[in-house]
C-alpha positions as a Markdown table, in Angstrom:
| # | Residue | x | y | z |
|---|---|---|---|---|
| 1 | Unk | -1.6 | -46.6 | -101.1 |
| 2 | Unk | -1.2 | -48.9 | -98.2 |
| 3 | Unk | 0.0 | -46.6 | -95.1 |
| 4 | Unk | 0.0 | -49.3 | -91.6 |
| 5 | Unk | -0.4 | -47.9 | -88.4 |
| 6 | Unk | 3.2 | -46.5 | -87.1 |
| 7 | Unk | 4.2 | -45.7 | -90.4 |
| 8 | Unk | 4.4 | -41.9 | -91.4 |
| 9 | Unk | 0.9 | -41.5 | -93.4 |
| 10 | Unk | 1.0 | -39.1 | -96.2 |
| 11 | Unk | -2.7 | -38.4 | -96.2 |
| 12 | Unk | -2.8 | -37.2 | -92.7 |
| 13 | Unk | 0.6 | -34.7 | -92.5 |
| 14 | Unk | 0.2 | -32.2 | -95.2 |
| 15 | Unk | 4.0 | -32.3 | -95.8 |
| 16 | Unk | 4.0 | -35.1 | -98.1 |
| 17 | Unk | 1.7 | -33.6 | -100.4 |
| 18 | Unk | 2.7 | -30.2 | -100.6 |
| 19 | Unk | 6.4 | -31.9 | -101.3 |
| 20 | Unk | 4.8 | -33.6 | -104.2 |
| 21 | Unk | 3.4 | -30.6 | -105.8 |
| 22 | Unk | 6.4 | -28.7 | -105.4 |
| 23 | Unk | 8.1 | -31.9 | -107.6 |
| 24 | Unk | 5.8 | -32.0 | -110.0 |
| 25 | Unk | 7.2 | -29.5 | -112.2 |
| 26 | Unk | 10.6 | -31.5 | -111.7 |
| 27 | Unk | 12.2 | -33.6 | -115.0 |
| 28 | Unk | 12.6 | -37.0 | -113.3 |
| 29 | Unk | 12.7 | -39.0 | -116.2 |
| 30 | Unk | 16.1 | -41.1 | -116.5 |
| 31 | Unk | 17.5 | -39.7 | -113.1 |
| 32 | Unk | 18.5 | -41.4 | -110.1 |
| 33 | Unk | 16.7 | -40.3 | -107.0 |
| 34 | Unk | 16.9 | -40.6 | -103.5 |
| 35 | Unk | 14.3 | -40.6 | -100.8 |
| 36 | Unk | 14.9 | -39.9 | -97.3 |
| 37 | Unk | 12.8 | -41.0 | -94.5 |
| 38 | Unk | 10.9 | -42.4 | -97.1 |
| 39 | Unk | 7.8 | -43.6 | -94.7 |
| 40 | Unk | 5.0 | -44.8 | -97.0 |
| 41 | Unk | 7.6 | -44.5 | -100.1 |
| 42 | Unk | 5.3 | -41.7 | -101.6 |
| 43 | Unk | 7.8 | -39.2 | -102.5 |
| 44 | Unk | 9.6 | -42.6 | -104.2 |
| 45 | Unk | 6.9 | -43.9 | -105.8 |
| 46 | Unk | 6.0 | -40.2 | -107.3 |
| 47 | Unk | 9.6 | -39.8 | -109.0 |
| 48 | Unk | 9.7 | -44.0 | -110.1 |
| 49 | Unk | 6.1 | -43.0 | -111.8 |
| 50 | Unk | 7.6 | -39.8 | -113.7 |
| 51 | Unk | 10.6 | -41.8 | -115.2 |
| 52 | Unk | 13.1 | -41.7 | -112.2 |
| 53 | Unk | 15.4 | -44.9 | -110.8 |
| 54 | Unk | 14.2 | -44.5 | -107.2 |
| 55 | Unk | 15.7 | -45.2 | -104.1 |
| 56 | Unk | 14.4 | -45.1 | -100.7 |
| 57 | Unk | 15.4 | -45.4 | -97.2 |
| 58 | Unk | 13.9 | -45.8 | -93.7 |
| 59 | Unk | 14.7 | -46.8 | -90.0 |
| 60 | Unk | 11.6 | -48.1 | -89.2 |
| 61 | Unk | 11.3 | -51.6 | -90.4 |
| 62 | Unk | 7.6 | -51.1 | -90.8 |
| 63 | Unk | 8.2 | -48.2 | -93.3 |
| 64 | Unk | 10.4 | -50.1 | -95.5 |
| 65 | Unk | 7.8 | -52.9 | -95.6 |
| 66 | Unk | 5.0 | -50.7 | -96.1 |
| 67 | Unk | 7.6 | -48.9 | -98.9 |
| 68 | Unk | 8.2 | -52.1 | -100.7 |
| 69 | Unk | 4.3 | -53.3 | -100.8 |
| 70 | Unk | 3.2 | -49.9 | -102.1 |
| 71 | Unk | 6.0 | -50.1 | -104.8 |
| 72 | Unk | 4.5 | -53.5 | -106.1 |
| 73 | Unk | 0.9 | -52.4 | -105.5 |
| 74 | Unk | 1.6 | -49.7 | -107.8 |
| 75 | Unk | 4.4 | -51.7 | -110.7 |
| 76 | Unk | 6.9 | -49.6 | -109.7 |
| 77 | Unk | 10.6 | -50.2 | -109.0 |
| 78 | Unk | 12.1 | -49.1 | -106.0 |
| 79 | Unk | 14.9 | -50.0 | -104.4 |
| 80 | Unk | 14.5 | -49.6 | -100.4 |
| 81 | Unk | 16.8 | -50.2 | -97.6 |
| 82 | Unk | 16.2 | -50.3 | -93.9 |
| 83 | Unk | 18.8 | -47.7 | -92.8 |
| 84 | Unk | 20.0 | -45.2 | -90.3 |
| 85 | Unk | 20.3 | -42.5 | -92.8 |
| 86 | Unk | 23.2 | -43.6 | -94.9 |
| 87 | Unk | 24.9 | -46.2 | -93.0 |
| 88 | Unk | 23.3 | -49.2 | -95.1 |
| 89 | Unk | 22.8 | -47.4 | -98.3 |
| 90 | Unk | 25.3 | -48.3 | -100.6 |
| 91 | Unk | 27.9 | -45.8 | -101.8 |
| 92 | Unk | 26.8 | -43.9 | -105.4 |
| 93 | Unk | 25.6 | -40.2 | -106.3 |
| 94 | Unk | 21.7 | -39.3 | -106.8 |
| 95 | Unk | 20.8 | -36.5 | -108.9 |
| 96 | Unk | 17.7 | -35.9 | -106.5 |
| 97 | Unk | 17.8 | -36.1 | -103.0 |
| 98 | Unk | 14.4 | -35.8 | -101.1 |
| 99 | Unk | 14.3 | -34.8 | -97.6 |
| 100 | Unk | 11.0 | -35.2 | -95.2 |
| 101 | Unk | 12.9 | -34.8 | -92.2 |
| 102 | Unk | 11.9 | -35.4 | -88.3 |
| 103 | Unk | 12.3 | -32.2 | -86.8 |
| 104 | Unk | 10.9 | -31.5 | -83.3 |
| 105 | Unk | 13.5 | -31.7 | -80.6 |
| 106 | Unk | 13.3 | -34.5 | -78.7 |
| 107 | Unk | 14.6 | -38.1 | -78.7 |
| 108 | Unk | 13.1 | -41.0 | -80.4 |
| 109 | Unk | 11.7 | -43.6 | -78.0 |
| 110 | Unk | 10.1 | -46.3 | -81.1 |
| 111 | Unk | 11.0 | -46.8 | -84.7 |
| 112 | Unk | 7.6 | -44.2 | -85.3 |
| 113 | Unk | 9.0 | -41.5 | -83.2 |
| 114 | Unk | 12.1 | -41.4 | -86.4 |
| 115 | Unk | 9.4 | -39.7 | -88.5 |
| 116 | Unk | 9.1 | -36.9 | -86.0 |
| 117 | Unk | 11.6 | -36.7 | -83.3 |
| 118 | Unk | 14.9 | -35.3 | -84.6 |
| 119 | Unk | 17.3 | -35.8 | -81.3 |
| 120 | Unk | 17.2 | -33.4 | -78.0 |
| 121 | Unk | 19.6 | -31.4 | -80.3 |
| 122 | Unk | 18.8 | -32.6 | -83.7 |
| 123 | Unk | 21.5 | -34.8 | -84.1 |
| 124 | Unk | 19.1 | -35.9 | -87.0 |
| 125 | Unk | 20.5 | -32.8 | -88.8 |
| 126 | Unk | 24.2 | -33.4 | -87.8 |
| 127 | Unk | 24.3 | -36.9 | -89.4 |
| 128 | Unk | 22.7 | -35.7 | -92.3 |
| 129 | Unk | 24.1 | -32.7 | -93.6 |
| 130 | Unk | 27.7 | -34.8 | -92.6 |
| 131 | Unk | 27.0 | -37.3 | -94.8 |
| 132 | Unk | 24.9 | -35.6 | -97.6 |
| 133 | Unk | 27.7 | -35.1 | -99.7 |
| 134 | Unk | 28.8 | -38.3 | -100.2 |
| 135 | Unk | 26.3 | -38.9 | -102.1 |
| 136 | Unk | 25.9 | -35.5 | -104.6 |
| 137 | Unk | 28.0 | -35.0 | -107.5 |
| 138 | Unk | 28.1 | -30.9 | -108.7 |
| 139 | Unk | 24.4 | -31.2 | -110.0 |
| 140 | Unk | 22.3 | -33.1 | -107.5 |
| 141 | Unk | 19.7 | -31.2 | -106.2 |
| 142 | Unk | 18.3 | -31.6 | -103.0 |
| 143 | Unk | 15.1 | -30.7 | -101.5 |
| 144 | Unk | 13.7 | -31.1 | -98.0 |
| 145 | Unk | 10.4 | -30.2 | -96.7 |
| 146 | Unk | 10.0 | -28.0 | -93.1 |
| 147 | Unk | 7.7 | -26.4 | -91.4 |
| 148 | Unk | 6.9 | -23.4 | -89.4 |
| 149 | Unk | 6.9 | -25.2 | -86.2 |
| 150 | Unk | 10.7 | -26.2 | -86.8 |
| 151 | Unk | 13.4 | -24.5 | -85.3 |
| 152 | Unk | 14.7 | -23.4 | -88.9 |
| 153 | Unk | 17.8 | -21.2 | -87.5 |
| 154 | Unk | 19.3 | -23.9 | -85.7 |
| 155 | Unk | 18.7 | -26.6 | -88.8 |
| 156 | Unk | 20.1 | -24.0 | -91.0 |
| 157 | Unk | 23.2 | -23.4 | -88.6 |
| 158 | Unk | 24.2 | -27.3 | -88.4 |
| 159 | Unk | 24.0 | -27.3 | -91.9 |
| 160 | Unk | 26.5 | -24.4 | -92.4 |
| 161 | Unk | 28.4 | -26.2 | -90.1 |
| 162 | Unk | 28.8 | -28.3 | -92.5 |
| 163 | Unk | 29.2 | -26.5 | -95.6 |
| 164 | Unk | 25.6 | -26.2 | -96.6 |
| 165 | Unk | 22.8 | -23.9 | -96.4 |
| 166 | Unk | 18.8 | -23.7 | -96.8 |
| 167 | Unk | 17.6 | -21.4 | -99.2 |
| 168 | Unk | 13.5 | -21.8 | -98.9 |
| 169 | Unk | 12.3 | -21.6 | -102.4 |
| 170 | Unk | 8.4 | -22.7 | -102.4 |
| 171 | Unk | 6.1 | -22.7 | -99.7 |
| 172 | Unk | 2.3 | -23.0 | -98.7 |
| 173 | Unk | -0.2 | -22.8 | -95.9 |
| 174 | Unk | -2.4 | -25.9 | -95.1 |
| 175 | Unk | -5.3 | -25.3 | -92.7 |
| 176 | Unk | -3.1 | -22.5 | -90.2 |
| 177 | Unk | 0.4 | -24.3 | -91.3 |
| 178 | Unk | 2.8 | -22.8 | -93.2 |
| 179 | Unk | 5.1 | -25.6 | -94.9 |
| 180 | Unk | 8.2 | -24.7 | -96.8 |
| 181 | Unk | 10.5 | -26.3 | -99.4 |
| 182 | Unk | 13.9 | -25.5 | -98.9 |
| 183 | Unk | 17.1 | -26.0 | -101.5 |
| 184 | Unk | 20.1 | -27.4 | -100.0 |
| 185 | Unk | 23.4 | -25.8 | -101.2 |
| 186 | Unk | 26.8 | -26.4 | -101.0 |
| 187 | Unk | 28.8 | -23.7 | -99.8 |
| 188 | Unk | 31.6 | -22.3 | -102.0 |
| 189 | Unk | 35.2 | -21.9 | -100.5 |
């Protein structure tokens, strides 16, 4: 896999791999995913590989380039869009969402600071969990990877705020850092 300079590198950041063996007890075949932030298109490329019609979408121009040459490098389909989270991604329902989310508190200054930087008061999170469910029907799943050094409380308040919640369900330590998969739920009324 082909991973440029400025483009979120899956090799180097434990989160990408510890997502992908969370995943990898997940049925992908025939389903229609989408991948968030999708940097390298690793998460992508894993569900197009196990039978999935994948989607991916990225900010940074680089990341959707990179996306698109690892896709053909590898005979996969994948359909990627450069895209402020939803807002070029036409409308339709996934049945897996896939979340490696920016989540340190400060604003992004360049297209590589997306894959980190989340907003001075993660208006990463606000957009998001706004948005997500226009594009779940009742049995999407979604999944996002965090980690210890997020501010989980406050991601998990915007996103009640929203009628969701985080329940973590799978997690692992990587060399001192403890890395968590959390399921994202729609609240009942």
């Amino acid at each position: 896999m082909e991973v440029p300079p400025g483009v979120f590198h899956p090799k180097i950041y434990f989160s990408t791999p510890i997502f992908i063996e969370f995943l990898s007890n997940s049925d992908f075949s025939g389903k229609k995913i989408l991948d968030i932030g999708t940097g390298s298109g690793a998460l992508a490329l894993f569900a197009a590989k196990n039978g999935a019609t994948a989607t991916a979408i990225d900010i940074n121009p680089a990341a959707v380039e990179t996306a698109r040459k690892n896709a053909a490098a590898n005979y996969l389909q994948l359909a990627v869009f450069q895209s402020n989270m939803f807002e070029n991604l036409p409308p339709q329902w996934f049945d897996f969402i896939l979340i490696n989310p920016p989540f340190y508190p400060k604003n992004p200054k360049s297209a590589s600071d997306h894959a980190f930087f989340a907003g001075e008061n993660h208006e990463y999170f606000e957009k998001l969990f706004a948005h997500l469910p226009n594009f779940c029907h009742r049995e999407t799943q979604v999944f996002m990877i965090l980690s210890e050094d997020c501010d989980f409380e406050k991601i998990q308040n915007v996103a009640v705020g929203f009628g969701q919640n985080l329940a973590v369900i799978f997690q692992k330590k990587k060399w001192g850092e403890r890395l968590f998969v959390a399921k994202i739920n729609h609240i009942e009324t």
